[in-house]
Structures are given as C-alpha cells and as structure tokens.
C-alpha positions in Angstrom: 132.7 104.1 55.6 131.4 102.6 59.0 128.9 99.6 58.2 125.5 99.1 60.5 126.3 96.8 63.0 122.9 95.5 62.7 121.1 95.9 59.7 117.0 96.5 58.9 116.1 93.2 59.3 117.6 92.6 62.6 117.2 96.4 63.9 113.3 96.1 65.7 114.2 92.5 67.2 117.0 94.3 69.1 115.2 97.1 69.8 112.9 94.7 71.6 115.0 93.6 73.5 117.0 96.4 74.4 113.7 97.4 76.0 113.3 94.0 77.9 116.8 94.4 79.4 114.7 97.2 81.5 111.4 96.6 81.6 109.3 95.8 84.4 108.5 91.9 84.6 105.6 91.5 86.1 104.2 93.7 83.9 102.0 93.5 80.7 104.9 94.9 78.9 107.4 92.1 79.3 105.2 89.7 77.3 104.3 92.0 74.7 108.3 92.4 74.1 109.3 88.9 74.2 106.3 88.6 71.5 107.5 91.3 69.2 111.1 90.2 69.7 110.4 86.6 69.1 107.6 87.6 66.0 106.1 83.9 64.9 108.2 82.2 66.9 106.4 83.1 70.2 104.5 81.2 72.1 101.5 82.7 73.6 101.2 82.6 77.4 99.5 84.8 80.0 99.7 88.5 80.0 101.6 88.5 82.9 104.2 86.3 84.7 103.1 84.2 87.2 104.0 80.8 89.0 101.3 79.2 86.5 102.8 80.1 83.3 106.8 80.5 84.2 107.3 76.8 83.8 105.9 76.6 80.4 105.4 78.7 77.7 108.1 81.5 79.1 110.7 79.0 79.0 110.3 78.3 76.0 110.4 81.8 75.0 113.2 82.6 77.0 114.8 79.8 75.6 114.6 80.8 71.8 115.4 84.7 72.7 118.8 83.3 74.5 119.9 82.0 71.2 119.0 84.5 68.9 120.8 87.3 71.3 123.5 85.1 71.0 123.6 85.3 67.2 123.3 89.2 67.5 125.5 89.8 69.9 128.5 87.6 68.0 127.4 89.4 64.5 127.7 92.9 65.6 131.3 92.2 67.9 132.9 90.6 64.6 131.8 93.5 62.6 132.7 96.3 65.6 136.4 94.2 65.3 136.5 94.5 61.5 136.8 98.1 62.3 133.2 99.4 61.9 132.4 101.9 64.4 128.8 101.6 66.3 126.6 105.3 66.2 126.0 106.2 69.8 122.4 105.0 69.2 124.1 101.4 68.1 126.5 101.7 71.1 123.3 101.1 73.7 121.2 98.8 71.9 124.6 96.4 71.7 125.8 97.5 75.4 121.8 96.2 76.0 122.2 92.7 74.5 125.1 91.9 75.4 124.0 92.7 79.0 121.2 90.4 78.0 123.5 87.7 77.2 125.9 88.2 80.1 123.3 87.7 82.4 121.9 84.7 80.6 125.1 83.0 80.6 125.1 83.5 84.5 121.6 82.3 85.1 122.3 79.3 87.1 124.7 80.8 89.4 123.0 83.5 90.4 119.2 81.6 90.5 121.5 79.2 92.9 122.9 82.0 95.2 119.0 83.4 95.2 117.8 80.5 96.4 120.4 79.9 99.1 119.9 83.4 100.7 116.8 82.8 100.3 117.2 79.4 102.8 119.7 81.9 105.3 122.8 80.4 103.5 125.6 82.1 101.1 125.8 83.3 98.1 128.7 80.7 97.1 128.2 79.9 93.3 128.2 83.6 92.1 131.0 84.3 94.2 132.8 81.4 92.6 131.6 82.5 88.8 133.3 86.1 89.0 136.4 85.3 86.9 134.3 83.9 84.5 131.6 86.5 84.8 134.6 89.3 84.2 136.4 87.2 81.4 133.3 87.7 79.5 132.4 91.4 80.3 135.7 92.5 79.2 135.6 90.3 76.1 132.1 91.9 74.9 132.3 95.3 76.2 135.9 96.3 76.3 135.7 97.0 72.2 137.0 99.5 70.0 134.4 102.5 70.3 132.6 101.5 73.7 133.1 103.4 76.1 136.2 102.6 78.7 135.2 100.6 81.4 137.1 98.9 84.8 136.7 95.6 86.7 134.9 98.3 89.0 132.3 98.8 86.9 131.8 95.0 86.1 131.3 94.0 89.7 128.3 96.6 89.8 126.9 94.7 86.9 126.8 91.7 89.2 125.8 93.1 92.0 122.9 94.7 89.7 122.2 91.0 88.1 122.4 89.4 91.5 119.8 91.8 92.7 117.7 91.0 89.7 117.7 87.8 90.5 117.0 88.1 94.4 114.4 90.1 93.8 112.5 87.9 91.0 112.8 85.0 93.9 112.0 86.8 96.4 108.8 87.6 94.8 107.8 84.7 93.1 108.4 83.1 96.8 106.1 85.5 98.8 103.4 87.0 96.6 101.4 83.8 94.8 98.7 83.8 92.8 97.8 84.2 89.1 95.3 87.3 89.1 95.5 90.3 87.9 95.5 92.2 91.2 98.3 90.0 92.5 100.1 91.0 89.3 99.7 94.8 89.6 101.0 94.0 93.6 103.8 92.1 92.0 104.8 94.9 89.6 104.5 97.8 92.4 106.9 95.8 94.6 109.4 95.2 91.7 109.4 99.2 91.2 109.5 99.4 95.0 112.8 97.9 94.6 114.2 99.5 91.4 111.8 102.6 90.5 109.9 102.4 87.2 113.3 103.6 85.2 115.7 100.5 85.8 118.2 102.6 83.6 118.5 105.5 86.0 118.4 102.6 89.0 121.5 101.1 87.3 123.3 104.3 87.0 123.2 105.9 90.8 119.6 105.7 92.1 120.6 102.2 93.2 122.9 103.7 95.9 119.8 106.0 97.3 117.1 103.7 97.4 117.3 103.8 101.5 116.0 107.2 101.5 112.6 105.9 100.5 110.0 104.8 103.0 107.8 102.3 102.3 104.3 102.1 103.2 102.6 99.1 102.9 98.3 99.1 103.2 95.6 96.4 103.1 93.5 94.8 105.3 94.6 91.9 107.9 95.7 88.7 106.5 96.7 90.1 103.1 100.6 89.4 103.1 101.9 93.2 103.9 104.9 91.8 106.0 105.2 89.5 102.7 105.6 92.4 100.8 108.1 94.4 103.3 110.2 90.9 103.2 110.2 90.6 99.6 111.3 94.6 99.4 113.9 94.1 102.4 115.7 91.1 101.3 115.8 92.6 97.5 118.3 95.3 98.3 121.5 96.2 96.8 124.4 94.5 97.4 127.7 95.6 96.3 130.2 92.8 95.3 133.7 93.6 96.9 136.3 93.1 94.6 139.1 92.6 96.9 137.5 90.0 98.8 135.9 88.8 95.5 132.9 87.8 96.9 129.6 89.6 98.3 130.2 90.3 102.0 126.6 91.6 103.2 124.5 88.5 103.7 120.5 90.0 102.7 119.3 86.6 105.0 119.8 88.6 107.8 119.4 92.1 106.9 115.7 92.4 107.7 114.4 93.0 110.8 110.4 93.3 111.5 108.5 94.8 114.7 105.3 94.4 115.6 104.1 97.5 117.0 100.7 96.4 118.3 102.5 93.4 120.9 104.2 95.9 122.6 103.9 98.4 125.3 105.0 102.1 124.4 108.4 101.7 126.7 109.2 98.5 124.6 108.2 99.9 121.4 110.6 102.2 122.4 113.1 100.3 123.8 113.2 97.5 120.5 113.4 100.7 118.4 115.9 102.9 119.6 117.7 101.3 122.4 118.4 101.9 126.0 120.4 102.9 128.2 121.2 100.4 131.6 118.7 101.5 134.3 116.1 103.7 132.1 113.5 102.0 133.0 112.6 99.3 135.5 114.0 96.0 134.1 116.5 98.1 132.0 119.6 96.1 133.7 122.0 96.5 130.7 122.6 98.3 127.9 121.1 97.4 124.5 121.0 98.5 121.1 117.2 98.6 119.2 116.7 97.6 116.0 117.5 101.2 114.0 121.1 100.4 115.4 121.6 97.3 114.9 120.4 97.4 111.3 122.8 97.7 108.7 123.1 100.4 105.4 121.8 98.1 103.4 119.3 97.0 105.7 115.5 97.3 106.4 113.3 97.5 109.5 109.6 96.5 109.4 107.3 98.4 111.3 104.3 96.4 111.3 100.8 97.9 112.8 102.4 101.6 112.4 99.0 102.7 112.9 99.0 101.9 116.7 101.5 104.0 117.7 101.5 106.2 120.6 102.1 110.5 119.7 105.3 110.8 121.4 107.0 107.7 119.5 105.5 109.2 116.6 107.7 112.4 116.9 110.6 110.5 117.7 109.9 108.3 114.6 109.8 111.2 112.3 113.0 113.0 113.5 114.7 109.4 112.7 113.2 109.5 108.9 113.9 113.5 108.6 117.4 113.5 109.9 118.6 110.1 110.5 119.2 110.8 114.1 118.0 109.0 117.3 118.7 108.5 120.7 118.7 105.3 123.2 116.6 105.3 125.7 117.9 107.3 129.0 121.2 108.4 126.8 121.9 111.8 124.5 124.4 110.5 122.2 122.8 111.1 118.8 123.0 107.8 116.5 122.6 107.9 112.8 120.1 105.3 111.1 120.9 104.5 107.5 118.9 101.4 106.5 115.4 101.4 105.0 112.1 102.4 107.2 109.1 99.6 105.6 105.9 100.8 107.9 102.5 99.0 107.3 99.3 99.2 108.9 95.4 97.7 108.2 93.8 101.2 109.3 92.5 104.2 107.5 95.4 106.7 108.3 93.1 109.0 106.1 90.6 108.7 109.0 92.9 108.3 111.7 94.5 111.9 111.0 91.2 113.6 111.0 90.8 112.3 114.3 94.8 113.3 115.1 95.5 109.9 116.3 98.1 109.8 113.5 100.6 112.2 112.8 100.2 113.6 109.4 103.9 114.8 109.2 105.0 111.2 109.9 102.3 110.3 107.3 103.7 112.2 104.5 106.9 110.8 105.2 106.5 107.8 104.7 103.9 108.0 102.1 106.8 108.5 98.8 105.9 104.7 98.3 102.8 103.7 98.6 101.3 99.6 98.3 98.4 98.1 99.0 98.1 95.0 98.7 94.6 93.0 97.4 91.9 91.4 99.3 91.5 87.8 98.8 87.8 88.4 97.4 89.5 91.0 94.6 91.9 87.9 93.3 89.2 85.3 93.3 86.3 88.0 91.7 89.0 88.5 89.1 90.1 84.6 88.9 88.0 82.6 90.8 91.0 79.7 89.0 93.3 81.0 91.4 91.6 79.1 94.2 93.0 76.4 93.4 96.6 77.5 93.0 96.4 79.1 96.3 95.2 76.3 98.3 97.9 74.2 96.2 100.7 77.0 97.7 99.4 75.7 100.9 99.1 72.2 100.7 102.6 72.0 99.1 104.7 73.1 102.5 102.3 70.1 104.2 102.4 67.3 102.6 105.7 65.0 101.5 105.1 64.6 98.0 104.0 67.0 95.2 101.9 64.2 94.1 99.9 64.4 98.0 100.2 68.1 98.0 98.2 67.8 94.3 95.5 65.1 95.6 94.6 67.3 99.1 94.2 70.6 97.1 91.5 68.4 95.1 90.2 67.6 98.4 90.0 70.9 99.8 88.7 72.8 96.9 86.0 70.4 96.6 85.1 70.8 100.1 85.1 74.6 100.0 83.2 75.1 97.0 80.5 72.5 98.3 80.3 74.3 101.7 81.1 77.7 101.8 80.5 78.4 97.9 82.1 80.6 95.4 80.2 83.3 96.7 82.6 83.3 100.0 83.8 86.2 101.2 87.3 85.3 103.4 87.2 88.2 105.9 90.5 86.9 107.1 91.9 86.4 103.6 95.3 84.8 102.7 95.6 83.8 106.3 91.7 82.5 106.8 92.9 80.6 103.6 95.9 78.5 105.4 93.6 78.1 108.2 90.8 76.6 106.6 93.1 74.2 104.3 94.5 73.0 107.8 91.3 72.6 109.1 90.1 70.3 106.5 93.2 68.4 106.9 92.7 67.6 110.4 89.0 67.7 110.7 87.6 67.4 107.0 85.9 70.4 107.4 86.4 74.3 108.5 83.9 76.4 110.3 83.9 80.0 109.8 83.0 82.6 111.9 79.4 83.5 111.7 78.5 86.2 109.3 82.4 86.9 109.8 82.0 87.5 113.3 79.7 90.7 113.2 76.3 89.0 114.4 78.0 87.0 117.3 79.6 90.0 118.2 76.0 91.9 118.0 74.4 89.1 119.9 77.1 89.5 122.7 76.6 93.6 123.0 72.7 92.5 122.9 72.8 90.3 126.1 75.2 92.4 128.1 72.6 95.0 127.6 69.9 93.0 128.8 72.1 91.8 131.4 72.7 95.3 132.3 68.7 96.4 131.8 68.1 93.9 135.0 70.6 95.2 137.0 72.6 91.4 137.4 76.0 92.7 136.6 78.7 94.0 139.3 80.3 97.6 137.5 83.6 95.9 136.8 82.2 93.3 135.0 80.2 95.6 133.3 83.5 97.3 132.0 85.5 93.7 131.2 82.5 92.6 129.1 82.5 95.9 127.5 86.5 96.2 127.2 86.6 92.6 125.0 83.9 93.6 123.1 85.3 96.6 121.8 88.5 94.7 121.2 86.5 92.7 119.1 86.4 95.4 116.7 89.8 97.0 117.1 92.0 94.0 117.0 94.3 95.2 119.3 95.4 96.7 123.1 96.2 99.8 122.1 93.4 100.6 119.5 91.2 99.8 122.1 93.1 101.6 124.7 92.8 105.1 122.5 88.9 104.3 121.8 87.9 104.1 126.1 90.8 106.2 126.9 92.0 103.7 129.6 96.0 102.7 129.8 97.0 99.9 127.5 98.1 97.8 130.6 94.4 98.1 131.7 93.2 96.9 128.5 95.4 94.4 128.0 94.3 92.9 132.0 90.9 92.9 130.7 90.8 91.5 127.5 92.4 88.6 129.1 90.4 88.3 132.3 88.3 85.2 132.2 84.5 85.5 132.6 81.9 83.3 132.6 79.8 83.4 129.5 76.3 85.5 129.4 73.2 84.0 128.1 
C-alpha cells in the first residue's frame, strides 16, 4: 500500500503554497498565504506588496518559505522513488512546489534578464541558465506517476517564469506608491496580464491574451501610458528551443501614439500606413504602426477619446476582424498584436452626445482600468507623500544619500506651503513638476485655484472687452478659441466643441495676442 507523500502535519503548509504558486501578488491574498504557510515563523508586513515593504519583511519571508519548500519537495521525490504512488490530488500540490522551487532556484537569472529588458538590452543570463533550468525540471518532474512530459513543455515553464518575472518588474518600476488604491491598480494590471486564473493562463489562455483590448481610464497626469507600458512589455514570450534562447526582444515590442498631436490624415497615416502619393507629402511608401507591430506586440493608443468618426470605423473593423488597409492601397493586412487604448474623458458622456462610437466602445471595454487620482493615494496614505517625491528625487540626484536629504527638503516645503489639504489637479505629473521646481527655485507655484478662476477672470474681461465694442471680430474668436482650449486640453476636442477644422484651431491656439486687462 501507497504511503502519503506528505503527511497531516505537512499537508495545509503545502496547500498554502500550492495556492501562492497562482495567486495574485499584489493582492491581500499573497500575504495571507505566506502567513499561513509560514504559521509563527512569519513576519508581519503590510497587506500588500509594495516598494516599502519588499526589502524587508517579504524577504525574509520569502527567504524561510524557499527552504522549507526545499525540505518538501526532496521528502515527497524520495518517497515517490521508494515506489509510493502520489493520488491525483497529491500529483498537483507536488507539480505546485516543485514549480515553486524551480522558479526559486532561477531567481537571479531571470530578475537579471528583467532588468536588462527592462534597460533595452537582452535577456542573456536566462538564456545561458536553460540546461540547468531543464536538468532540474526533468529531475523533479519526470517521476514515476507524473504525468509525461517533453523539453517542450519545460521551455513554456520558462517562458511562463520569465514572464512572471517581467511583469513583477515591470510593475514595481512604473506604478509606485504604497496605498491602497495603487495596490488595487497594481493587482488589476497583473490580471491584465494573466487573468485572475493563472492556472488556466498557464495552460492555453497565455497564447490568446492578444484578443483582449485594454482600456485604460483616469484623469491627466495619472500614469495610464504607465500602465499600457507595464501591460505591453509583460507579454508572453516563447523560448525557442532550437535557438535555445528567447528570440522576441519585449524592449522593443511596444509602440505608443498619441492621438491628440496629430491631424486625422496622420493619425491615419501612423496607424495603418500609406501608400506613396495618398496624400500630399506621401512621397514613399510606409508601414503604420498596426504593421509594423509584432504578434506578441502592443500598440498604445493614447487620447482614444479624440478620435475623429471615420477613424473610429476603421479602428473597429481592425479589432473585429484583424483587417486594415494602408492608406491609398486595398490590399487587406492582418493585425495580430495587442490594441491598449486610453483616454481622460467620460466616454459614458461622450456617447450620449455620439462623439464616440459605442461599438468601438464595447470593444474595447473587455478590460477595463482606471487608474487613481493622486488625492485618492494620499486621502488613503497621506505617508505616501513622501515615497513619491523620494521616486522622484531618486532619478535626480547622484547619490541615494542626496536623493534621501532633497525629499526631506521638498516635503517639508510642500506641507508648509501648499498643505496636506492640497489637491494636485495635475497629479503624478504636477508632483515631478513641483519637486523640480523646488530644486531649482526652492519653491513651486501652483496654478490658482487649479486654473478655474484665472480662466474665469480671462472669459470675464474679454466680455467686458467685448461689452465696449474694443475688439476686432477675429480677435474676438482667437481669445475665445484658447479659452475654450483651456478646458479641453486639446485641438481637436476643441475643434468638435466650435465645430471649426482642427488646422483652424490649432492656428489659433497658437496665435500670439497681447494680453487683456
């Protein structure tokens, strides 16, 4: 008769971590495993991960669980080989920590390789680790009773770790900050990424995650291109055995528009192509990004909001059927990376209004972010102030120890002139802006009542202005034209508003005038 491969004792620490093979990391959960995996022997930390509590207490977490998977893993193999033969329910929990150890063993590799795609270079040290990597796969998995597997299916378990790994950097690197809000944006991008079932990921959704659109809300200054980054450059990547080595290079795989700088015919032109002699200044052939990008790519549509009808349409036949055409040519072209689309504006509101398509909404709508206000993370943590102006002052300065001394500095100076009480209309980016500020100038001065009452006062005086009868009519319009841009924050928002051309707008918004008082 068959002995347990783990007994009673040993059964709910490896059910622990059989679940935090697969759970989600930024989420509550993670911690709550590690703590019932680990029992007394945990060290309390935050609820969630974070770049505040990573370099402490998780280490040293993560440390004591690497050892006593190691212990498990080595106890149930010698009994497996001393002819006991695992229940099916046995089979997965061991397949799960020895998965767990596999990848642990791999760690520094695979961080390295991160870190260098992350910096635009190779993924060298993983690529160098696969005979290792396989020597070890096929010495804890290939064992009687387990089911059969192939150096095949061993190179998908590093392309899976790899993307692990890419993705936890990725993240960490883009979306900072300790709150809670930041951690609920963390955990939506990792299931961005993966889904919420990283078991059904791992056995085929992995190869299908392309077909998902992502769209990312928030209002300006709030990191949504950080978020599309940290999504595109998180993709699969499948290791080619023959080559041994990963060929795609996710460095260069993500490729972001902004919608709201261009003019329809370039819009068009970036997107899909053209064709030599389309349009004036066409004087060669080019391919657009949906072209250019590869399977395992993603293009960023940022400002999707701002886009005219007709590219609208074409925009949805490309997410319905994967088709497009260049510019001034009929050949169909197929598109099979990954559409990210973000946008600041109420597409609720801008339907109702039909300024946005709500076919091309609901296409896009199967993934859903939004991303947090600065004034959300700092009502929840007003701590976090601190870490954030840190993340600034860090990419400044020389020295950690500088970097640590001018966040001192800064914080000091904000709480003492604009108060806890701020409200950082701009957010993130107002943030950067003010910590530069106070590095050049020792001080930072906002827009009044974020802009609203100078932008009153200016409406208020080109009435009077226009009461009296002193303004010519097309200064009239100018004045009127910047004013609305004011509030629309770009050409072609305003151009839809006053119905006027976006060439028009664009003219006047950058026409000097004197100033009215």
């Amino acid at each position: 008769m068959s002995m347990p491969i783990f007994n009673a004792s040993q059964l709910p620490i490896v059910e622990a971590v059989s679940e935090l093979v697969y759970c989600n990391p930024f989420t509550t959960s993670r911690v709550e495993w590690e703590r019932r995996a680990l029992g007394q022997a945990f060290t309390p930390t935050e609820p969630v991960w974070s770049l505040t509590s990573v370099e402490d207490a998780v280490t040293a977490n993560v440390t004591r669980l690497q050892q006593i998977v190691h212990d498990l893993v080595e106890q149930a193999k010698q009994t497996i080989l001393k002819g006991s033969r695992p229940t099916d329910r046995e089979k997965v929990l061991y397949e799960d920590l020895a998965l767990y150890r596999l990848y642990d063993t791999f760690r520094e590799p695979l961080s390295q390789s991160s870190e260098l795609l992350f910096t635009g270079q190779g993924a060298a040290p993983i690529n160098k680790a696969w005979p290792a990597f396989l020597e070890m796969y096929e010495r804890d998995l290939l064992l009687p009773g387990l089911p059969q597997r192939t150096a095949a299916d061993a190179a998908h378990v590093l392309a899976c770790f790899f993307q692990l790994r890419r993705a936890f950097t990725n993240i960490f690197h883009y979306l900072v900050g300790a709150s809670m809000p930041m951690a609920k944006l963390r955990a939506s991008v990792w299931e961005s990424i993966f889904t919420h079932d990283l078991r059904r990921y791992h056995r085929g959704m992995y190869a299908h995650m392309g077909d998902f659109a992502t769209l990312v809300t928030g209002e300006s200054g709030t990191g949504k291109e950080l978020v599309a980054r940290a999504i595109g450059r998180s993709r699969y990547l499948p290791f080619d055995l023959k080559a041994r080595r990963f060929m795609d290079d996710a460095s260069m795989s993500f490729h972001a528009v902004n919608l709201a700088a261009l003019s329809p015919t370039l819009i068009e032109s970036e997107l899909f192509g053209h064709k030599r002699g389309s349009f004036t200044g066409a004087i060669s052939d080019r391919q657009g990004w949906l072209e250019i990008c590869p399977p395992r790519g993603t293009v960023f549509l940022d400002e999707i909001g701002e886009l005219e009808g007709s590219i609208q349409v074409k925009l949805l036949r490309v997410l319905q059927s994967r088709v497009f055409e260049r510019l001034g040519e009929t050949e169909p072209r197929r598109f099979e990376g990954k559409v990210i689309a973000a946008t600041n504006r109420d597409l609720a509101a801008e339907m109702n209004q039909r300024h946005f398509r709500a076919d091309l909404y609901f296409r896009l709508c199967s993934d859903v972010i939004r991303t947090p206000s600065l004034r959300e993370q700092l009502a929840d943590r007003p701590g976090d102030l601190r870490s954030l102006v840190r993340f600034v002052t860090s990419r400044l300065t020389p020295t950690k120890q500088e970097g640590e001394q001018l966040a001192d500095e800064v914080v000091s100076w904000i709480n003492q002139s604009l108060g806890a009480e701020y409200a950082w209309p701009g957010n993130f980016r107002e943030l950067e802006q003010c910590v530069r500020n106070v590095i050049v100038h020792g001080c930072y001065q906002p827009l009044p009542a974020s802009g609203v009452s100078a932008q009153g006062d200016a409406i208020d005086i080109l009435a009077r202005w226009m009461k009296q009868g002193d303004l010519p009519a097309d200064d009239v319009l100018t004045r009127y034209v910047q004013w609305i841009y004011t509030q629309t924050g770009s050409y072609e928002g305003t151009a839809r508003k006053l119905g006027l051309d976006r060439r028009t707008i664009k003219a006047r918004v950058e026409a000097q005038l004197p100033p009215l008082n």
